[in-house]
C-alpha positions as a printed Julia matrix, in Angstrom:
247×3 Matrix{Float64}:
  53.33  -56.7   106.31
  50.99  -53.66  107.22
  52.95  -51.15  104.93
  51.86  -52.28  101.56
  48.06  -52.74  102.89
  48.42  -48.66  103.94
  49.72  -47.73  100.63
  47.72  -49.76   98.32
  44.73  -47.81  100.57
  46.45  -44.09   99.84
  46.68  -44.61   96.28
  43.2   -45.6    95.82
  41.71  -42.72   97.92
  43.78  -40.28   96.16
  42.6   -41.86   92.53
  39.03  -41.54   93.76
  39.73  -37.37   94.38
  41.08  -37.43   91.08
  37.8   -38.92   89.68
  35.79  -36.71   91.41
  37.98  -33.64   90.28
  37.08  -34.33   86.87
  33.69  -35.16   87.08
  33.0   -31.78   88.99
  35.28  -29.92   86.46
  33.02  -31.83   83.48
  29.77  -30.89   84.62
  31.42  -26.87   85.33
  31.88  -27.19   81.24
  28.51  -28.14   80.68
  26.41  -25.67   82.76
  25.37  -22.7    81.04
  27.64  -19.74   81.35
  26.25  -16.77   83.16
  28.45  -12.92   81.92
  29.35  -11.11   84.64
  30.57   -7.61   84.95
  29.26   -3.99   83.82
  27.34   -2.8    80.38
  28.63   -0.59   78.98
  26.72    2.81   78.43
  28.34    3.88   75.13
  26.54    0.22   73.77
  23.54    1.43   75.35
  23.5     4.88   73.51
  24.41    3.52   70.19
  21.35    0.98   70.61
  19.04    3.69   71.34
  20.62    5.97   68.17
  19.83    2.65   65.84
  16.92    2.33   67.53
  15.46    6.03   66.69
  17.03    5.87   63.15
  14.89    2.67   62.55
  11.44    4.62   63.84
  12.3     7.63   61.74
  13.47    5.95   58.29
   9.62    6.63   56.83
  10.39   10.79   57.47
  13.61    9.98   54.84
  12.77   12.81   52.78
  13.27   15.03   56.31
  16.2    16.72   57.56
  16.55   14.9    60.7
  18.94   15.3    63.24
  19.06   12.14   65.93
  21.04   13.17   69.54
  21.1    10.9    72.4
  22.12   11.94   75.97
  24.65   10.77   78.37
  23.45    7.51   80.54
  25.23    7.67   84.21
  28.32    6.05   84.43
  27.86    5.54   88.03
  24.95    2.8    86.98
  26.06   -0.69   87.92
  23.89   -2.37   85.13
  25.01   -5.85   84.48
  26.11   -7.11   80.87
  22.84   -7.65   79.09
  23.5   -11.27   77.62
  21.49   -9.87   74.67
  20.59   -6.82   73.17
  18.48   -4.77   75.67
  14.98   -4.04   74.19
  14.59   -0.65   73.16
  10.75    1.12   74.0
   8.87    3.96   74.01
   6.12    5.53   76.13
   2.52    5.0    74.8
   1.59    8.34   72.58
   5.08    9.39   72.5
   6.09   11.5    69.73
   8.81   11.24   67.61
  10.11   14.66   67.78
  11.35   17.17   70.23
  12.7    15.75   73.25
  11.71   12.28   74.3
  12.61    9.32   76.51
  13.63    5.75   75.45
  13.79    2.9    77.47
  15.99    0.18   77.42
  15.09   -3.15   78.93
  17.37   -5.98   79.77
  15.31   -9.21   81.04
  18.72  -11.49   81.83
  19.62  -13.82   84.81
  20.23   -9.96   86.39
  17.14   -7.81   84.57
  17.51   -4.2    84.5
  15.65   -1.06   82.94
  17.05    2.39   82.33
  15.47    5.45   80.51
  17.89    7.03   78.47
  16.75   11.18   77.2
  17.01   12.07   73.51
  16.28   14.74   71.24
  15.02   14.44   67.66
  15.15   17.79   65.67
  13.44   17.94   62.39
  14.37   20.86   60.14
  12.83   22.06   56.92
  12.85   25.45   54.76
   9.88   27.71   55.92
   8.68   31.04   55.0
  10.48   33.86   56.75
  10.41   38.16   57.11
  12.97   39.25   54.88
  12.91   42.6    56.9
  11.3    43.72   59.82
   7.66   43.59   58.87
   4.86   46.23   60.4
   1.3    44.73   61.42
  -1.33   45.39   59.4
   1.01   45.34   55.83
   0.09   42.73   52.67
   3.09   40.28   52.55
   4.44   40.72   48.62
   7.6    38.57   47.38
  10.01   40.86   48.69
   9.18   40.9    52.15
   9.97   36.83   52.55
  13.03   34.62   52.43
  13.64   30.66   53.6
  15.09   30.48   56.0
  16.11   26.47   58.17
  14.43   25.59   61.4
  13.35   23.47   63.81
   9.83   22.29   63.45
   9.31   21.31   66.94
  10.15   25.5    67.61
   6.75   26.24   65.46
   4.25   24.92   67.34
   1.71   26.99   65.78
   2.62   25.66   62.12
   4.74   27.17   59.35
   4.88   27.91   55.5
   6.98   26.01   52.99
   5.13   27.82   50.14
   5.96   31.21   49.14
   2.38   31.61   47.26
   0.93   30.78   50.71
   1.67   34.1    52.49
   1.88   36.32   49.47
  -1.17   38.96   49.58
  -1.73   37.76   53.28
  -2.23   40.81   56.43
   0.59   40.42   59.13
  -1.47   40.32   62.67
   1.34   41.59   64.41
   5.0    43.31   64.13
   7.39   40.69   62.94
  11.2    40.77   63.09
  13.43   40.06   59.74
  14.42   36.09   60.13
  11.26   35.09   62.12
   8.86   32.19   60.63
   5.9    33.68   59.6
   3.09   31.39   60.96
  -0.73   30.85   60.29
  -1.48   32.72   63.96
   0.69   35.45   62.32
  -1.05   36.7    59.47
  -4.66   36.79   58.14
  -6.44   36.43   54.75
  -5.63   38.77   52.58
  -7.85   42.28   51.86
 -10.85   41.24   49.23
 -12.13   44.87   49.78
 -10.17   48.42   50.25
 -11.22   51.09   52.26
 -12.47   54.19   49.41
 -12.93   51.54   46.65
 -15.99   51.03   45.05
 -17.92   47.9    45.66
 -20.79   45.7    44.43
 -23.78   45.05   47.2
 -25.96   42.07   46.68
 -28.68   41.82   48.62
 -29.93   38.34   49.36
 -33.61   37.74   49.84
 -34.47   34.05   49.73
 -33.19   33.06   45.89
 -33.79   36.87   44.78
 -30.31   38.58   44.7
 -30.44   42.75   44.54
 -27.28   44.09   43.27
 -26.15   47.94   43.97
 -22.62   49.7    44.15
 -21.58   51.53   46.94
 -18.33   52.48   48.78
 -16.35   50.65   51.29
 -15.74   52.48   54.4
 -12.87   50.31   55.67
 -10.13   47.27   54.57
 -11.77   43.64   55.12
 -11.5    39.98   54.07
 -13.05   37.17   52.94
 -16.03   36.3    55.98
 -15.85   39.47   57.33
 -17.72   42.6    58.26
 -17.63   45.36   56.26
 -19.32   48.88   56.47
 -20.43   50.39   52.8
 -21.88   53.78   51.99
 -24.72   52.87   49.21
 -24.3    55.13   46.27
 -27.71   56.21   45.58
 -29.53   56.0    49.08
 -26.01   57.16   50.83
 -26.94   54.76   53.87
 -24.14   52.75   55.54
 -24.83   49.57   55.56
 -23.01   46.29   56.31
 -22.58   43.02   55.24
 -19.97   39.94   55.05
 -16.97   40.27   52.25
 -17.68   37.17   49.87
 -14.92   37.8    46.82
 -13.07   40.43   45.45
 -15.07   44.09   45.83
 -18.75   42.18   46.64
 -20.59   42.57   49.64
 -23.29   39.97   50.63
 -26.64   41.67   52.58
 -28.7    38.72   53.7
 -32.0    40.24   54.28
């Protein structure tokens, strides 16, 4: 009569596992799932491209070029569960070479700094031919030429009008930008010409002619034979062939 006591007693533990099975496996279904495994780095570059394209869609009007270098593969970053947040460094500029951060704030956070390279190109002013120091720039002597604007740290022209009639401070090879350290105003006075001296004194203004004794530009300092007295003299260039005497 024992038998059928013992089974009755297996059957209802083994129900009671059964039970518990699914109520385990129920609340598995309901806890929040948490990715595993390894981002991937090509997702990361692309979100630091769209990122970069998105910061530079005001310069539209630019030629800019976007590149974004290689992240380690040998990271173990886990799977962002979102996008990582893109960032940059306070006072960073958006040209030349730069870094961009990605942040991942997950169950597993991460940050990595991924390098990048924004090149902005444009049509400047350019030698033609290999131009000596000292020479007036005329039409001839420029061409356009595309660079880099992160390669002219000094500046650049975009205007041919800008550089025409200007001095070249120093030798300059044909296909080099010509740039503002590169050249200087252009000659208001000529060495042998004849030139008007006004002599400042107060509000009274003395005018005279004389002769100037060298090239010079607008602001500076210019020696002038006077015609009549046949002193040299100087005094500061103020507009084409005049000479300014402040007495």
């Amino acid at each position: 009569m024992a038998q059928p006591v013992d089974k009755i007693h297996t059957a209802t533990s083994w129900l009671g596992i059964r039970a518990n099975i699914c109520l385990i496996s129920g609340l598995l279904l309901l806890m929040p799932t948490v990715v595993t495994g390894k981002q991937s780095t090509e997702t990361l570059r692309q979100t630091v491209l769209k990122f970069l394209q998105v910061q530079t869609e005001k310069r539209a009007e630019q030629d800019i070029e976007i590149s974004v270098g290689r992240i380690d593969r040998r990271l173990k970053l886990a799977t962002c569960q979102e996008s990582p947040m893109a960032f940059l460094a306070a006072g960073a500029k958006l040209q030349g070479k730069l870094t961009v951060g990605l942040r991942c704030t997950g169950p597993k956070p991460w940050t990595v700094y991924v390098p990048a390279h924004i090149k902005i190109f444009a049509n400047v002013i350019a030698a033609a031919q290999p131009l000596l120091r000292g020479s007036e720039i005329s039409a001839t002597d420029v061409i356009f030429v595309r660079q880099e604007l992160s390669q002219l740290r000094s500046g650049y022209f975009i205007k041919i009008e800008s550089v025409i009639g200007k001095i070249l401070t120093q030798n300059l090879s044909a296909g080099h930008a010509i740039t503002p350290k590169r050249v200087k105003a252009a000659f208001l006075v000529r060495r042998g010409e004849k030139v008007t001296i006004e002599v400042s004194i107060g509000t009274l203004k003395v005018r005279g002619k004389g002769e100037a004794l060298k090239d010079a530009a607008r602001g500076e300092l210019v020696s002038v034979r006077n015609s009549q007295s046949k002193r040299i003299i100087q005094g500061v260039v103020t507009k084409p062939g005049t000479v300014n005497i402040q007495m």
